[in-house]
N, C-alpha and C positions, 0 to 999 in steps of 0.2 A: 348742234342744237337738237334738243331731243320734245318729244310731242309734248311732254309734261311744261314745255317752258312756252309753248304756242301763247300768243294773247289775241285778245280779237282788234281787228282793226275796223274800226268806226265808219269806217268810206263802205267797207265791204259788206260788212253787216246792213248796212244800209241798202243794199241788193236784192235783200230779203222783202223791204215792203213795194218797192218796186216791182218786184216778183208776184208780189199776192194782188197788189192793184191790177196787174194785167189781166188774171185771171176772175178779177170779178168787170175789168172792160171786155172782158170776152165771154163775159156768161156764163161760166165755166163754174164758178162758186159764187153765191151771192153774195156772204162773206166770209170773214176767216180770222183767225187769230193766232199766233203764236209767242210761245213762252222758252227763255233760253235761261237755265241757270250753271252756274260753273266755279266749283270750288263752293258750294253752300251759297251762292250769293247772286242774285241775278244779273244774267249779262245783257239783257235785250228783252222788252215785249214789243209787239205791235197788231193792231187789227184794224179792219177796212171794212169795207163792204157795208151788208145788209143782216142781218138778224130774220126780217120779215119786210122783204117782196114788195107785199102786198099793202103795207101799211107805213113803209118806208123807214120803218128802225131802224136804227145802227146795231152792226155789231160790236161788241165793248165787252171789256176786260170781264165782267160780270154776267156777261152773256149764259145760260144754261142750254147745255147740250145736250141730245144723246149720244155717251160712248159707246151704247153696243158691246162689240166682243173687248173693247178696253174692260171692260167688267172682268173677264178672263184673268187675267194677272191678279184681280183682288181676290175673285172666291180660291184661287190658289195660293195664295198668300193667307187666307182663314184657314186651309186645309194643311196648312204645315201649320201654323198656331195649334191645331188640335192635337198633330203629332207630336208637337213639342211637350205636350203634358203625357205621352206616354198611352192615350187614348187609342193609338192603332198605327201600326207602321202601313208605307205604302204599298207593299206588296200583298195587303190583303186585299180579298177578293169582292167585289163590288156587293155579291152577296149575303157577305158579313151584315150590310146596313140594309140594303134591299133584296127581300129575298126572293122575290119574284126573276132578279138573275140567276137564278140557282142553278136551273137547267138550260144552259148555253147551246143556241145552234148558230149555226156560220153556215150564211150563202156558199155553197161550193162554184170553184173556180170556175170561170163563162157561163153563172148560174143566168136561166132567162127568166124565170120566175120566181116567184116569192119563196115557194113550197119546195123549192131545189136546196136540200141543206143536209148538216152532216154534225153529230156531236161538235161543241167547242168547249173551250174550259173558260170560265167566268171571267172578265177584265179584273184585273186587278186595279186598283187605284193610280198605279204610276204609269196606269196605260192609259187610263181615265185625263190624268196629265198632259199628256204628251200626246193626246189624239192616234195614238195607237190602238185604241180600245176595238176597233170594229164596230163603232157607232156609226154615225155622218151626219147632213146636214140636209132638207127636201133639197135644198137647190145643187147640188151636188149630182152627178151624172149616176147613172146604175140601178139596179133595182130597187134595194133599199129606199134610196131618198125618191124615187117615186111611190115605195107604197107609202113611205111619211107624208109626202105631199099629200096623198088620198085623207091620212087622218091626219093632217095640216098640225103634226105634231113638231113644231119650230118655238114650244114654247112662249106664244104669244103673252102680254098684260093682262088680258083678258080669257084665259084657260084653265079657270078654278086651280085648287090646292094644288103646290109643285107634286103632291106625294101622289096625287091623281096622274097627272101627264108622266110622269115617271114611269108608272105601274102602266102604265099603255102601251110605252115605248118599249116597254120589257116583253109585251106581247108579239114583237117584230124581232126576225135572224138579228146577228149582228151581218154584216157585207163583208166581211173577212175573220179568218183565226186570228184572234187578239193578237198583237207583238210583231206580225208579219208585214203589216202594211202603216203607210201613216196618212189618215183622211180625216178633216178638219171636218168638225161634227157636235152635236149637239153633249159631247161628255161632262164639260165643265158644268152645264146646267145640272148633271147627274148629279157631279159630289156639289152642286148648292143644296140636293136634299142631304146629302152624304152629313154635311157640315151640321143639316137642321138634326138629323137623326143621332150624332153624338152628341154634338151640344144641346137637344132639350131646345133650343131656340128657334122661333120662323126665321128662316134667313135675312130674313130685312132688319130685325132684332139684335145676332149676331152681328152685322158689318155695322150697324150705328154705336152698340156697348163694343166691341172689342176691336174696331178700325175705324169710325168717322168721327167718333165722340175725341179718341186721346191724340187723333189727326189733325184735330178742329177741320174735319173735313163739311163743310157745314154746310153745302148746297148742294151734297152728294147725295142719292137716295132713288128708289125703285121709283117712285111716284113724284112729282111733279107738282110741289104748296099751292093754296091758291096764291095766297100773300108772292110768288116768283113766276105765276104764269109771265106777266108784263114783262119779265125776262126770257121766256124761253124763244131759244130761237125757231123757226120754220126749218123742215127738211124738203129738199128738193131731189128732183133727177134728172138728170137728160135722156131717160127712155119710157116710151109706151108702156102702158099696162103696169104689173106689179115691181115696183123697182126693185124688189129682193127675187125675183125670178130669173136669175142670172143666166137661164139656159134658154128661154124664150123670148125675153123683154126684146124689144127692139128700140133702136134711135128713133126718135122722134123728132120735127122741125123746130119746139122748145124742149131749148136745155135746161130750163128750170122751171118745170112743170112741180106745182106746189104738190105734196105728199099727207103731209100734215102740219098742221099750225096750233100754237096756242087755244084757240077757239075752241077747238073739238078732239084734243090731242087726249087718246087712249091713256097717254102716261099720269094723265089728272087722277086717274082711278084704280090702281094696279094690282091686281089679286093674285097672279102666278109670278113669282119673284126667280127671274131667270137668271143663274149666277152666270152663265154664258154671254148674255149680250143686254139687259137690260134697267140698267144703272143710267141715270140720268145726270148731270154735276158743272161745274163750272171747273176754267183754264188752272184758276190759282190752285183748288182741289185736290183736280190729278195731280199737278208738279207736288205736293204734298203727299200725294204718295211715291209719286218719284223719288223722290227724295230719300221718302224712308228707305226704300230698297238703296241706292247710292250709299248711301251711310250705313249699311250693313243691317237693318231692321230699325233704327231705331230714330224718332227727330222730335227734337227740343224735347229730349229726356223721357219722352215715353217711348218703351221698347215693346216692338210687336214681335221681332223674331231675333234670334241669336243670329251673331255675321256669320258663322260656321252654314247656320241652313238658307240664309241668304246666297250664301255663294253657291251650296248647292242646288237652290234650284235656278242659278245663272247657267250652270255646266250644262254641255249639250248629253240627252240622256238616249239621243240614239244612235246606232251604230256609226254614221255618217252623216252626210247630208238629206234635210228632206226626201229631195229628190233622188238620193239611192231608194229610196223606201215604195217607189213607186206611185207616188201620188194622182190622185186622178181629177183629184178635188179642187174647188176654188181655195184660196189661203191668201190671208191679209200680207202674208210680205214674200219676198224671192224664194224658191226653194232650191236652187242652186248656190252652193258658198254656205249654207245657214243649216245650221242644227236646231234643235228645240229643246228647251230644259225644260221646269216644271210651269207653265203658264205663259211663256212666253219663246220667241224666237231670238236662237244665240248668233251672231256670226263666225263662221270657221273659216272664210275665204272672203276676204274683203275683195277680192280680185274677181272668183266666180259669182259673188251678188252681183256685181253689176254697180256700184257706187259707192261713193267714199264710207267709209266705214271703219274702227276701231276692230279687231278680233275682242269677240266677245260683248260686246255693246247686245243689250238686251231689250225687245222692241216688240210692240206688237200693235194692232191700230182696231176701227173699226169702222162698219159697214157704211156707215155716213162720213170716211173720208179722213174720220180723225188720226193723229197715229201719235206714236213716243217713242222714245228710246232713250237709253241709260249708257252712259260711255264711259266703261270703268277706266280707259288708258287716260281720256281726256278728262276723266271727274266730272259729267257735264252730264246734265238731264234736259231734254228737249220736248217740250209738248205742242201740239200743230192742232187747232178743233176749225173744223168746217161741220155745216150739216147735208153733203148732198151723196145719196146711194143710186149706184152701187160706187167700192171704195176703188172700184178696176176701172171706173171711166176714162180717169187722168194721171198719166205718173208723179206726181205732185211729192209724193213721197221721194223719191231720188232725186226730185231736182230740189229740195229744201235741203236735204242730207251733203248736197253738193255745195250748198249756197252757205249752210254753217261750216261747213268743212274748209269752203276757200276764203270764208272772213278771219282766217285763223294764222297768224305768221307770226 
């Protein structure tokens, strides 16, 4: 028997909502939702929980989340669309569209200060990709992402024009010579200007004409309708102080200490459109874009990319594993076993991740807990939305990835 012939088994699958119930009887998530399709066709939803806490909503199929770094996979997906018309290949230099990278410096090796640097040569676009670039992220350890923190340059909804925060960030080293290291970082927000500056479009413009419109991705978007607040859910955390402060935050006696809510939620208003992390959407949504990717670029006959560059930015594009690469960073999924292509994390060792896995199943999650993956041996797209940061609080991710894996015989 071979994995293409696997089917799910009903008793087992049934494990899964069991599994989410416990975690919202443990305070753990308030609630949660997950979506399973396999062979174009779905095999399983289910959701539990809460939405909002405080006001006792459910959370439900229709629920609106924030994905965060799930954003990553799309404005990568818009950046091979542009390449696709012949617009720039990826090896060009980040300074072709921003010129403000033009003159490249790189933190030197055990630099202690800011001002410690040394010529570098400009990131190119496929490093901008693959978080090779020599960018980062504040909450990330090193000099760099402290002097970001200092100018709280994370890209916020509220940090005027991308093309402003951009040209700031261009003002700071990069923290390593581009190609040499791989540290999870604010890049992808980069090519969301990359995207605005070939296309002529604001990026929020772009993904609605050329990826939500022919998706019918229809509750996906930077900003947050009024007509959908009554849907959105609350984000919570279980540590003190800023829950994206992943170097300081500490646990706290509540595990779900409200964050933001409908009521007063930043995303109602959103002026700096971050292709990194700031896309807002519902369960059905994303698996719609899952999907497209699964099917080689293309679903119910509108085609976003050719399956040739579909599969290539599945392929791992760096020498080995993450974690040859020296990472020092936080990172949405394992860095042992896993490569990275253009937007998202590949698996190379289903044995060194650490949990059931496909080789090559392509996955990436975000900071409020959400994650996906695409499993090209099993034909299967899987999407998981919770809303509570940071997404390192709870392994939730490996134990769902086990819980589909063993409903399968």
């Amino acid at each position: 028997m071979t994995q293409r012939t696997l089917t799910f088994d009903t008793n087992r699958l049934n494990r899964i909502a069991t599994w989410m119930d416990s975690y919202v009887a443990d305070r753990k998530f308030a609630g949660s939702s997950v979506l399973i399709n396999r062979n174009g066709q779905e095999a399983y939803f289910n959701a539990t929980g809460l939405r909002d806490v405080e006001n006792s909503l459910p959370f439900e199929r229709d629920t609106v989340a924030r994905i965060y770094s799930m954003t990553k996979p799309i404005t990568s997906v818009a950046i091979m669309m542009l390449v696709e018309r012949g617009l720039f290949h990826i090896d060009a230099p980040l300074s072709d569209f921003v010129p403000e990278f033009a003159q490249c410096h790189a933190l030197i090796d055990g630099a202690t200060a800011i001002d410690q640097t040394e010529p570098a040569p400009c990131p190119t676009i496929q490093q901008l990709l693959t978080h090779t670039s020599g960018l980062s992220y504040p909450f990330n350890p090193g000099v760099l992402p402290k002097a970001m923190e200092e100018k709280d340059l994370i890209f916020k909804g509220q940090q005027g024009p991308l093309a402003d925060v951009v040209r700031e960030l261009a003002s700071l080293p990069l923290a390593f010579q581009p190609g040499t290291r791989w540290e999870y970082s604010v890049s992808t927000d980069v090519l969301g200007r990359v995207v605005e500056v070939v296309s002529g479009q604001p990026l929020d413009l772009f993904f609605q004409d050329h990826i939500f419109d022919p998706l019918d991705m229809n509750d996906t978007a930077f900003s947050i309708a009024s007509d959908k607040l009554d849907r959105f859910a609350s984000l919570y955390t279980p540590l003190e102080g800023n829950a994206m402060a992943l170097n300081s935050a500490k646990s706290g006696g509540e595990t779900l200490r409200l964050v933001d809510s409908a009521a007063k939620t930043p995303f109602a208003n959103t002026e700096t459109f971050s292709g990194g992390g700031g896309l807002v959407g519902t369960i059905d949504d994303y698996m719609r874009f899952c999907e497209m990717i699964r099917q080689g670029g293309m679903l119910d006959q509108q085609r976003l990319l050719s399956p040739l560059t579909v599969d290539f930015m599945r392929k791992n594009h760096l020498p080995g594993d993450i974690a040859d690469m020296g990472p020092s960073s936080f990172a949405e999924q394992p860095m042992e076993g896993m490569g990275f292509g253009l937007g998202g994390s590949v698996v190379r060792n289903p044995g060194r991740v650490g949990c059931p896995a496909s080789i090559g199943d392509f996955s990436w999650g975000g900071m409020a807990s959400t994650f996906f993956w695409i499993d090209p041996v099993l034909d299967m797209s899987v999407v998981f939305f919770t809303q509570l940061s940071p997404s390192s609080s709870y392994p939730a991710r490996p134990q769902l990835k086990a819980l589909v894996h063993g409903a399968l015989v």
